[in-house]
C-alpha positions in Angstrom: -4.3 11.8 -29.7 -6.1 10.7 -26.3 -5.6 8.5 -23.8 -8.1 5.7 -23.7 -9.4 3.3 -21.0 -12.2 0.7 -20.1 -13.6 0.2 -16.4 -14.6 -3.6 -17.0 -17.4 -4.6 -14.5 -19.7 -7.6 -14.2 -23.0 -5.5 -15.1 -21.5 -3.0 -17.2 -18.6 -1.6 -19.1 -17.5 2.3 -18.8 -15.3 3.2 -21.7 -13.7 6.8 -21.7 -11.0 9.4 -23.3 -9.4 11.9 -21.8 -7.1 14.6 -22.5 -3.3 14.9 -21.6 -4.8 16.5 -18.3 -6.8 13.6 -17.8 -10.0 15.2 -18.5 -12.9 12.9 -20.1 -13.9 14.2 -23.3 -16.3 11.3 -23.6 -17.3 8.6 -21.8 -20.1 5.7 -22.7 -21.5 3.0 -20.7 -22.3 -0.4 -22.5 -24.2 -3.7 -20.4 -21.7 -6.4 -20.0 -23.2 -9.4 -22.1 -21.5 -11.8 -24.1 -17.6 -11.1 -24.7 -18.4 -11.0 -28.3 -21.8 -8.4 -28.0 -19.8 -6.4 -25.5 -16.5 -5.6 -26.9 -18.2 -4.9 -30.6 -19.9 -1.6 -29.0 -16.2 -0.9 -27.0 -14.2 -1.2 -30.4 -17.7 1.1 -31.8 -16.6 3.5 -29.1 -12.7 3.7 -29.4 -12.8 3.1 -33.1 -13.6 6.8 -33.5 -10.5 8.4 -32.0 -6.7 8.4 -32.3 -5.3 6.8 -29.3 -2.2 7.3 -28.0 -2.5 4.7 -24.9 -5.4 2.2 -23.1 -5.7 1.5 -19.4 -8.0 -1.6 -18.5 -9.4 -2.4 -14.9 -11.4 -5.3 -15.0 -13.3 -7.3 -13.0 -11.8 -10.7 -12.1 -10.2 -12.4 -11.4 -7.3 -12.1 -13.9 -4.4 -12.8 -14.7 -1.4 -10.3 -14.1 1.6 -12.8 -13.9 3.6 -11.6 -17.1 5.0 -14.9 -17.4 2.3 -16.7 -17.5 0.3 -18.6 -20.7 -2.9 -16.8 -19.8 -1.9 -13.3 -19.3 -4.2 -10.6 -19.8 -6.9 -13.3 -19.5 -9.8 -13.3 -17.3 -9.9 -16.3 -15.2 -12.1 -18.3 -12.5 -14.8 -16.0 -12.9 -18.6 -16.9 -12.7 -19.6 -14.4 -14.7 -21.2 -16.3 -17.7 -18.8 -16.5 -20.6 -16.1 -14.7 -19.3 -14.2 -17.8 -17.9 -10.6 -17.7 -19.0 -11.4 -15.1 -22.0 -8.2 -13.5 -23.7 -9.5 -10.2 -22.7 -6.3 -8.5 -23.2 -5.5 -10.3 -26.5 -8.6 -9.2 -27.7 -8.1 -5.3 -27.3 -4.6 -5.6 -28.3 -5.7 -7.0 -31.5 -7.3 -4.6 -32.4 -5.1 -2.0 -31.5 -1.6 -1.3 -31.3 -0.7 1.0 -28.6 0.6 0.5 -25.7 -2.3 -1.4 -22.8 -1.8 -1.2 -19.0 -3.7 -4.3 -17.6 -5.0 -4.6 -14.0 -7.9 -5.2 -11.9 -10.7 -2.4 -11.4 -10.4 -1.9 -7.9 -6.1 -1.5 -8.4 -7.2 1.1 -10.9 -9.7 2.4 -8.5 -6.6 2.6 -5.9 -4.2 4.2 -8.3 -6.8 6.5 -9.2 -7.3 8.0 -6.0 -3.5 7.9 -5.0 -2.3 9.9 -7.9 -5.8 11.9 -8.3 -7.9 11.6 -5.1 -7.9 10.8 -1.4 -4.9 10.0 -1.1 -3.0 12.0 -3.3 -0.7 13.3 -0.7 0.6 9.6 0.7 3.3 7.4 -0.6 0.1 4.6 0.2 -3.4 3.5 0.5 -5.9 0.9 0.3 -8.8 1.0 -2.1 -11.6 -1.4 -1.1 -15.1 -1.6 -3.1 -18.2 -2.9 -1.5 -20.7 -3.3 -3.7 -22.3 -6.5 -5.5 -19.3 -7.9 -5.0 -16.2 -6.2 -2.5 -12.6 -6.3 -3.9 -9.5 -4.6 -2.7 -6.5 -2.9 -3.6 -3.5 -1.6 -2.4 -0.6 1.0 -3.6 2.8 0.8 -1.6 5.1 3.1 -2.3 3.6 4.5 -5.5 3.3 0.7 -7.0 0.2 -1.7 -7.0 0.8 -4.3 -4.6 0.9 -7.7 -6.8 2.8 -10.9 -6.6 2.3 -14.4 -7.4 -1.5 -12.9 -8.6 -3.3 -9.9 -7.9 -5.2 -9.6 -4.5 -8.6 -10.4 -3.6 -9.6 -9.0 -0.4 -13.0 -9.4 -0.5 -12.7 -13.2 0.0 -10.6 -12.5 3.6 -12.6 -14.5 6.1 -14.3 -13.1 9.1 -15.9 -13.9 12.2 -19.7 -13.7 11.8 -21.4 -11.5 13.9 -23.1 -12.6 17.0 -26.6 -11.8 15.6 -26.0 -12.6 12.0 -26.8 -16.2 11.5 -26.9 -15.7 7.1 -25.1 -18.4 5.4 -23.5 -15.9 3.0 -23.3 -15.6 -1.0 -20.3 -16.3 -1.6 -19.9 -20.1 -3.5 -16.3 -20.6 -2.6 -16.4 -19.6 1.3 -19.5 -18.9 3.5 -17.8 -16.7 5.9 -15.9 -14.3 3.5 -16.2 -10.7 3.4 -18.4 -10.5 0.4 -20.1 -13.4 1.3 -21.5 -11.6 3.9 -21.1 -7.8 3.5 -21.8 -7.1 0.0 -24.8 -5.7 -1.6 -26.2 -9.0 -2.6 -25.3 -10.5 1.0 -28.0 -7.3 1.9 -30.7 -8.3 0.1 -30.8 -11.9 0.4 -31.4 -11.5 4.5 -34.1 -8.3 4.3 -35.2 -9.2 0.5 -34.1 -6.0 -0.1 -31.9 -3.9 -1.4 -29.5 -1.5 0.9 -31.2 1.6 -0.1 -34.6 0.0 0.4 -33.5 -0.2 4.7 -33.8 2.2 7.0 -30.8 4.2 8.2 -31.0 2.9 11.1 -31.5 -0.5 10.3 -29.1 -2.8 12.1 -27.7 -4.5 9.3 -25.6 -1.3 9.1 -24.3 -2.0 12.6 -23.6 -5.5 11.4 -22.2 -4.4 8.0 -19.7 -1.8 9.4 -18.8 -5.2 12.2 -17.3 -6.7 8.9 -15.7 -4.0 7.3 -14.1 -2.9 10.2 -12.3 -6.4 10.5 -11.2 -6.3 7.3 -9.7 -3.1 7.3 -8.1 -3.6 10.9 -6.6 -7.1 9.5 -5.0 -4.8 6.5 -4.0 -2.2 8.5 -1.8 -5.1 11.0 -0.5 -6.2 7.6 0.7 -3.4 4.9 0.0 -0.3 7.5 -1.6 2.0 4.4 -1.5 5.7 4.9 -5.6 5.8 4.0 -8.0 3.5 3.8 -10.7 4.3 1.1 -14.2 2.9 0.8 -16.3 3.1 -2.1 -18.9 1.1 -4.0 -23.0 1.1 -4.0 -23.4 0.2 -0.3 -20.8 2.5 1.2 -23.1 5.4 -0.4 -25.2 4.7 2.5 -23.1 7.5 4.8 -24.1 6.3 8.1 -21.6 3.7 7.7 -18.5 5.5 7.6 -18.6 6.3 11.5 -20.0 2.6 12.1 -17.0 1.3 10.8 -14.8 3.9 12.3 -16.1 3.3 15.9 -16.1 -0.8 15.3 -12.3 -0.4 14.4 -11.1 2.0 16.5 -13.0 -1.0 19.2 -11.3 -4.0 17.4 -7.8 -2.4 17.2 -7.9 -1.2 20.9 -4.9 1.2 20.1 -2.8 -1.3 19.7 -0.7 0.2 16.4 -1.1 4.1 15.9 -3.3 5.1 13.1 -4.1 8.8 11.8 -7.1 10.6 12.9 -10.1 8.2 11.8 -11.8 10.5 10.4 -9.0 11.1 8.2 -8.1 7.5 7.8 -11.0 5.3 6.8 -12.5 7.9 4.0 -15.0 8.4 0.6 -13.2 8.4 -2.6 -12.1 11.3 -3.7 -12.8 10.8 -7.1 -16.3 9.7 -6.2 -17.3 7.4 -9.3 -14.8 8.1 -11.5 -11.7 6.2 -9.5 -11.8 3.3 -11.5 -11.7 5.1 -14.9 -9.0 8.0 -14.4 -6.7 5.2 -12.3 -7.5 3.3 -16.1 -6.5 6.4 -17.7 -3.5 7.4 -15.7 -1.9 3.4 -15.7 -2.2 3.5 -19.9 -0.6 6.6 -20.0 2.2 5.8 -17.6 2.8 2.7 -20.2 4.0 4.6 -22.9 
């Protein structure tokens, strides 16, 4: 028997199996079209092996809320198609076995807490930044949820005194991914992150965002690490941007850990949102 779990993102889907060690045994990648197209080639996929369990992190959002009429669905999202899709009700028809069901950045989060960077802390923060930027958070070896799951990526910010973009974001033009994610790149320079120059100062006024973001979390659930992954933090130069900018905006007003040992890669590089996947549809047994 393996464990089973699906890494749902807007451009593609990352199905995997593992072991009881959590080891992939086999992993495919499938381009997120239709809901239909899409989950025929990840029933393909899973249809070959006994499964004992399933863990799905999705992109969102969703809904989480047990006790609502649309759990397990995927909600307000502007991904074509997707709106308000019984994602959950899909897999689960087709198999019966136990399914955890979260976002993929909390699986991202749980990944690296139980298997990662922050493997020795009762808590961290996982934050993607990427073509889009999400967040989560584990407190206290739990995923931080209420009312709905969160969505840190849509905390506003002050823009930067040079930055005079209107953002990408339809809901808010002043959010963190309106102005800090990959897309947000591109459509100043009409190009993509890699595409810049090192020293290029939208790094200067990317890690001016971040940094806010990730002091505001700090003043609010104090994590034990903060961990940045996603396409745009693979450009390396950022890491001590963003630790300088916070260490300016927070002016030592609450202790942190060393920097360099607070804001941090993943651990798990890639692979954070698909073992966290792993790990939550074992744990559901």
């Amino acid at each position: 028997m393996y464990y089973g779990a699906i890494e749902a993102g807007g451009t593609k889907f990352v199905c995997a199996i593992s072991n009881q060690q959590f080891e992939i045994i086999e992993r495919i990648s499938i381009p997120t079209t239709t809901p239909t197209e899409t989950l025929h080639l990840v029933f393909k996929f899973f249809d070959q092996f006994p499964l004992k369990s399933m863990g799905i992190g999705t992109f969102g959002p969703i809904d989480v809320n047990k006790n609502s009429g649309t759990y397990g669905f995927i909600t307000t999202t502007p991904k074509a198609g997707w709106g308000y899709f019984d994602f959950l009700g899909a897999v689960k028809g087709r198999y019966n076995i136990p399914i955890a069901w979260t976002t993929d950045v909390n699986a991202a989060a749980y990944g690296e807490y139980k298997k990662g960077s922050a493997i020795d802390n009762k808590s961290c923060l996982y934050l993607t930044i990427g073509t889009g930027i999400g967040g989560g958070a584990i407190i206290n070896g739990e995923i931080l949820e209420g009312h709905g799951h969160a969505e840190m990526g849509h905390i506003l910010v002050r823009q930067h005194p040079d930055d005079s973009y209107k953002g990408v974001c339809p809901y808010h033009n002043n959010c963190l991914e309106g102005l800090a994610s990959g897309p947000a790149i591109e459509g100043r320079y009409g190009k993509k992150g890699y595409e810049l120059e090192k020293n290029h100062k939208v790094w200067e006024m990317e890690a001016y965002y971040l940094a806010q973001i990730l002091v505001d979390l700090t003043l609010t659930i104090r994590p034990e690490k903060i961990i940045l992954g996603g396409g745009v933090m693979k450009q390396c130069q950022l890491y001590p941007l963003i630790r300088n900018e916070f260490a300016n905006l927070m002016n030592n007003y609450v202790p942190t850990p060393d920097l360099n040992h607070y804001i941090v890669s993943p651990g798990l590089g890639d692979n954070a949102g698909i073992i966290g996947s792993l790990l939550l549809g074992a744990e559901t047994e």
